[in-house]
VEXRO-380491 format. One record per residue (C-alpha): y, x, z; residue number from 1; chain. Coordinates in pm, whole numbers. Layout:
REM VEXRO-380491
  north   east     up seq mol
      Y      X      Z NUM   A
...
This chain:
REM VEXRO-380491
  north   east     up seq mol
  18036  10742   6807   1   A
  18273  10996   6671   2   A
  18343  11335   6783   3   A
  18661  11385   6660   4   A
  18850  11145   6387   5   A
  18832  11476   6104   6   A
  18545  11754   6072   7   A
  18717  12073   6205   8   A
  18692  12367   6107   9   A
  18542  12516   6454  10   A
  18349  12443   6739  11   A
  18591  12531   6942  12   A
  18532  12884   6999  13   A
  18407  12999   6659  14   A
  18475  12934   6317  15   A
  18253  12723   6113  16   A
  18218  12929   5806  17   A
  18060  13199   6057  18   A
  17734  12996   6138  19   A
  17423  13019   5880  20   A
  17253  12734   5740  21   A
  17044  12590   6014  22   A
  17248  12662   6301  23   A
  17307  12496   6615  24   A
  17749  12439   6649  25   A
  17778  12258   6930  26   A
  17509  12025   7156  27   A
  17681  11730   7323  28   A
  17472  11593   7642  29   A
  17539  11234   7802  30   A
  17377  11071   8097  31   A
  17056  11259   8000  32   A
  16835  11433   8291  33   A
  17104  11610   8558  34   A
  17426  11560   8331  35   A
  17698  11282   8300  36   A
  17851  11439   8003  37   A
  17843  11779   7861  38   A
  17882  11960   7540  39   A
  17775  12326   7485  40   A
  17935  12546   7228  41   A
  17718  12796   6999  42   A
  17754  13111   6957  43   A
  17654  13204   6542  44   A
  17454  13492   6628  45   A
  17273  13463   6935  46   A
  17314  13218   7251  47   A
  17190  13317   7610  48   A
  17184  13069   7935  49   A
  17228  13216   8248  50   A
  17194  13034   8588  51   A
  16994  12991   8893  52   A
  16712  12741   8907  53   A
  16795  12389   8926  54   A
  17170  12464   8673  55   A
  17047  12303   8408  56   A
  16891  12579   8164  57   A
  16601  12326   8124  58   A
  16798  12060   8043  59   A
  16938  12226   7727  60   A
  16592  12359   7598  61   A
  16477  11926   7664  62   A
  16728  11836   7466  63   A
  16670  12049   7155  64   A
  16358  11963   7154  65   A
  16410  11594   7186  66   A
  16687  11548   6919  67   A
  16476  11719   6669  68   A
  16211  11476   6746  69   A
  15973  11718   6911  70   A
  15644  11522   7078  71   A
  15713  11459   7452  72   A
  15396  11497   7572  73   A
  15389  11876   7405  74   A
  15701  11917   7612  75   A
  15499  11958   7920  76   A
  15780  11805   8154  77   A
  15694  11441   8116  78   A
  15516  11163   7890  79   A
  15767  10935   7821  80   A
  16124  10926   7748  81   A
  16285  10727   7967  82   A
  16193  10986   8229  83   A
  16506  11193   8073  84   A
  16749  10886   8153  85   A
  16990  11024   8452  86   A
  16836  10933   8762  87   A
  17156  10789   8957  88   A
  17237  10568   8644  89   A
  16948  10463   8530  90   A
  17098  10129   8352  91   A
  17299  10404   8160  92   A
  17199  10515   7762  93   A
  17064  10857   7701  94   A
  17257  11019   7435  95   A
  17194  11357   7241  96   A
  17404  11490   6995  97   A
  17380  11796   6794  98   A
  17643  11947   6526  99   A
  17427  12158   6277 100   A
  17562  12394   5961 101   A
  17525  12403   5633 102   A
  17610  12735   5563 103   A
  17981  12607   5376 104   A
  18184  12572   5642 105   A
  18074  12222   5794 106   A
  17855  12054   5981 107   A
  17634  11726   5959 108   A
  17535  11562   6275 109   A
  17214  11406   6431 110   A
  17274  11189   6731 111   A
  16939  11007   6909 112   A
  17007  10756   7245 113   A
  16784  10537   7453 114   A
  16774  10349   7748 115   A
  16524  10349   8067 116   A
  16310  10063   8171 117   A
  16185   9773   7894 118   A
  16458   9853   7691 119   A
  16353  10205   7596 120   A
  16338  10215   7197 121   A
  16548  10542   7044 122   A
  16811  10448   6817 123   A
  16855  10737   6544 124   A
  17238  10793   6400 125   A
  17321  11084   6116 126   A
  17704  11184   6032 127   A
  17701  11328   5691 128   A
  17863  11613   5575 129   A
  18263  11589   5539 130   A
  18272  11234   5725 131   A
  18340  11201   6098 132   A
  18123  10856   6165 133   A
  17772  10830   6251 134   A
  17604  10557   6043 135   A
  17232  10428   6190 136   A
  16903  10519   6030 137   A
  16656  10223   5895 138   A
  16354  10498   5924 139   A
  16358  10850   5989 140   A
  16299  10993   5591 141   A
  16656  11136   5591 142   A
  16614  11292   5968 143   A
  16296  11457   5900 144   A
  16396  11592   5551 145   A
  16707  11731   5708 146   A
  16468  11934   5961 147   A
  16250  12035   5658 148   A
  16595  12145   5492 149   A
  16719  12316   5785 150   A
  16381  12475   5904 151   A
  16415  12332   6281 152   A
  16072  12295   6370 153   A
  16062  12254   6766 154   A
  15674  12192   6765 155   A
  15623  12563   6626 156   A
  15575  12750   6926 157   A
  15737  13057   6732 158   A
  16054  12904   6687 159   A
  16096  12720   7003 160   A
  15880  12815   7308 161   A
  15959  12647   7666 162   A
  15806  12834   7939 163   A
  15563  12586   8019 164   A
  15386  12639   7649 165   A
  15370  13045   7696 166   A
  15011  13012   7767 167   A
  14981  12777   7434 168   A
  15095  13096   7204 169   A
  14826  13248   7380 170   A
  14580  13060   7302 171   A
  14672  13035   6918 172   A
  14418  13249   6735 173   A
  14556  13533   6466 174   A
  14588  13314   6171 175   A
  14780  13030   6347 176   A
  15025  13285   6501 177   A
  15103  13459   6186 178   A
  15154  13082   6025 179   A
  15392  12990   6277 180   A
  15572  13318   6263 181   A
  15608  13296   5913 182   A
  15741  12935   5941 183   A
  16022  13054   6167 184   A
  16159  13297   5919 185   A
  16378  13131   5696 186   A
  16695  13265   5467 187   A
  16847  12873   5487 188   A
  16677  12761   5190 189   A
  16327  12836   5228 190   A
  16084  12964   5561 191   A
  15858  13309   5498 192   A
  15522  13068   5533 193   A
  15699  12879   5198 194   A
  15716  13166   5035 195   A
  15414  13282   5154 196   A
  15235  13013   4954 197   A
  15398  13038   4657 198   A
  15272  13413   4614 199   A
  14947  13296   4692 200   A
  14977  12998   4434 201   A
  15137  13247   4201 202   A
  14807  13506   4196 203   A
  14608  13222   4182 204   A
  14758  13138   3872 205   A
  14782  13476   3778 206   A
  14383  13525   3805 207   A
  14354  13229   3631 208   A
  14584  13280   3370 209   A
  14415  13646   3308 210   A
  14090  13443   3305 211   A
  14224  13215   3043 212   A
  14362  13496   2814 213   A
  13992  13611   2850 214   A
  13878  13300   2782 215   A
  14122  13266   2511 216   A
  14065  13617   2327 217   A
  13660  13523   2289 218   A
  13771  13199   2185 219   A
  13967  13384   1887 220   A
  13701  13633   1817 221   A
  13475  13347   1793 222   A
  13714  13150   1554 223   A
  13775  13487   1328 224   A
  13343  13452   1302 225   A
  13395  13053   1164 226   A
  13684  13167    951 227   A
  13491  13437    740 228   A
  13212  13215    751 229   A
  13439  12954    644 230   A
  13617  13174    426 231   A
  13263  13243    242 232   A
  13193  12840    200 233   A
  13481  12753     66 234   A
  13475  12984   -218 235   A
  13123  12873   -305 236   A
  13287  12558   -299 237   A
  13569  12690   -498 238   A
  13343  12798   -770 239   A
  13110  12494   -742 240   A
  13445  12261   -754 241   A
  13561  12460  -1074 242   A
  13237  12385  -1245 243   A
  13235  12056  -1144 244   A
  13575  12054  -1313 245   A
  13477  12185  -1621 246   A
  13199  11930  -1688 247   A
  13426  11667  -1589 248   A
  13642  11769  -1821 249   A
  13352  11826  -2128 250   A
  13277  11448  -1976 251   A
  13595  11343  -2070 252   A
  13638  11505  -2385 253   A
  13308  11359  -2491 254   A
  13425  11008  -2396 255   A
  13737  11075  -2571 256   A
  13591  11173  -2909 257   A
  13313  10885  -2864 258   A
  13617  10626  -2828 259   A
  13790  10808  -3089 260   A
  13558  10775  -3365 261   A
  13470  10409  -3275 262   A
  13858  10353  -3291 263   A
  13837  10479  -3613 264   A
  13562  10314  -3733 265   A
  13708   9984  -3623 266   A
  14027  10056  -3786 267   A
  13832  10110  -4066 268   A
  13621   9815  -4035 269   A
  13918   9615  -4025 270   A
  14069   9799  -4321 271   A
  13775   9714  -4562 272   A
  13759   9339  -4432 273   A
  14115   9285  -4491 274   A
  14062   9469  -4858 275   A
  13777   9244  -4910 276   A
  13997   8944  -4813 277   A
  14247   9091  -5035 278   A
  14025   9101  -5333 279   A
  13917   8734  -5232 280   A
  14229   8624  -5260 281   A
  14295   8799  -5587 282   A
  13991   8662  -5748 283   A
  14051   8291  -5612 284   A
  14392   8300  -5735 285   A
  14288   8432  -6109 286   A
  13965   8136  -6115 287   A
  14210   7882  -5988 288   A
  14466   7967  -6247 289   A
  14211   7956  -6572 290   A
  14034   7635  -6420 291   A
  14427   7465  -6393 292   A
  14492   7654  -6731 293   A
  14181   7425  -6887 294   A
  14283   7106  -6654 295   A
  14595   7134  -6848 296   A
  14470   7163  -7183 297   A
  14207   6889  -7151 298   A
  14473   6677  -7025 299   A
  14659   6701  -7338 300   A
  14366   6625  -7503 301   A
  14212   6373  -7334 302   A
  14454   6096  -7551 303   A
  14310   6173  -7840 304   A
  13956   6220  -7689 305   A
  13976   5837  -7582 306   A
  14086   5735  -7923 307   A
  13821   5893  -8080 308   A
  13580   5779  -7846 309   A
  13666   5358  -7838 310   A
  13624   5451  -8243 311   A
  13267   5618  -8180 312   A
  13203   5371  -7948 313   A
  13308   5083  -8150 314   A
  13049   5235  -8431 315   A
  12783   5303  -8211 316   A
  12786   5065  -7953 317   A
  12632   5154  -7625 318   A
  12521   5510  -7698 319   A
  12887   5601  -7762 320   A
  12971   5464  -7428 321   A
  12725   5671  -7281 322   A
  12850   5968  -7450 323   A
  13216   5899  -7331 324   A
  13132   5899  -7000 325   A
  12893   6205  -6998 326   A
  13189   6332  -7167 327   A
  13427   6222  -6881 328   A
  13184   6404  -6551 329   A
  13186   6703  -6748 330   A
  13596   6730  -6806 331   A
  13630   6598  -6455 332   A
  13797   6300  -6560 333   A
């Protein structure tokens, strides 16, 4: 259903930019209770219904509480809401419509119909701000944060109060009353009872934030205890760690020398065998060289050794043999 094709920029009596966030622009009434079709202009401050009993004053007060999806049995008129169908057309759909503000010059809309008989289940509808068309709700999250948003709490018997529930306030003991009075009073953004509870959360925090800084400050006086005691520790450990250092270093100049000197003493080692290997060599060479030297001459003589020999031999027979060849071992021949 639309309204009209474009959002305007009244109600038709009063500018929009005039109404407060939360407030009731216009209430559109068909086929439900007394009333074929009807729509009731708002005033932005304050709205009073006059008329004699049976007018319809009622009818209005039903309807507010119905679109904002009050409990009918807290009502007190009936228990069921086909009862609100129009008696003479009772085949007819129920339809409420209500234009609400947002405080910026527009309106969204909440529209709820149903039918009498078997066929009774509410259908929920929601125009948006800045669009003229109202779209269908799956579930009723977006309707009943809207309320929440808007403050429009028909069950508080502060904020809406039908004669029949007079006695009700009555009975409401001190506590309760002052809740529900402080849940009517909102400034469009947030109710009194809201606020209430955050002051109460905020000294609760405040108590136990001063109970942490107390907390907190023996904490640190206990810490400044472990850090001298600490402090005291670690400069035995300081003084332990430099002695500890000191020997490790006497260690290590120990080890040093210790490897030094057998470096040394191998070098040394090493020296003297490759002196005496030297001197070997030396020696060896000089033997070798006299023992060649008399090789050499013996070979030269050996010619005339034979001769003389064969001539021994020839006098002497077999002792000269025997001579020549004792002869011969010891040249090396």
């Amino acid at each position: 259903m639309r309204l009209h094709d474009e959002p305007s920029s009244t109600n038709g009596h009063y500018p929009l930019k005039d109404f407060k966030a939360g407030s009731i622009v216009s209430l559109t009434l068909e086929n439900f209770m007394s009333t074929d079709y009807t729509k009731y202009p708002f005033n932005p401050t304050t709205n009073y219904i006059f008329g004699a009993n049976g007018t319809g004053k009622s009818t209005i007060v039903s309807a507010l509480f119905i679109i904002f999806d009050g409990r009918i049995a807290k009502l007190g008129r009936a228990d069921d809401l086909s009862m609100f169908v129009n008696r003479e057309r009772p085949n007819k759909k129920a339809r409420i419509t209500v234009e609400i503000s947002t405080g910026r010059g527009t309106t969204i809309g909440i529209q709820r119909s149903w039918c009498s008989g078997k066929n009774k289940n509410t259908k929920w509808k929601m125009r948006r701000e800045r669009t003229s068309t109202f779209n269908p709700l799956n579930n009723k999250d977006e309707l009943t944060r809207t309320i929440n948003k808007y403050n429009l709490h028909v069950m508080n018997l502060m904020q809406f109060l039908p004669q029949e529930k007079v006695n009700d306030l009555s009975d409401l003991s001190s506590k309760d009353r002052l809740t529900a009075f402080q849940q009517a009073i909102s400034d469009g953004k947030e109710n009194l009872l809201e606020k209430h509870e955050k002051l109460i959360e905020y000294q609760k925090n405040t108590i136990n934030a001063k109970d942490n800084i107390i907390g907190q400050e023996r904490t640190l006086e206990d810490l400044k205890r472990d850090e001298e005691r600490d402090k005291v520790r670690v400069e035995r450990f300081q003084t332990m760690q430099k002695h500890k250092d000191k020997k490790q270093r006497f260690v290590l100049i120990k080890n040093y020398v210790e490897w030094t000197m057998k470096k040394e003493l191998v070098e040394y080692t090493v020296a003297c065998h490759e002196e005496w290997k030297r001197q070997h060599e030396e020696v060896k060479e000089k033997l070798m060289k006299d023992v060649n030297l008399q090789l050499a001459k013996l070979s030269k003589e050996e010619p005339a050794l034979r001769k003389k020999l064969l001539r021994e031999k020839k006098c002497s027979g077999g002792q000269g043999l025997a001579r020549v060849q004792t002869l011969s071992k010891g040249t090396g021949c």
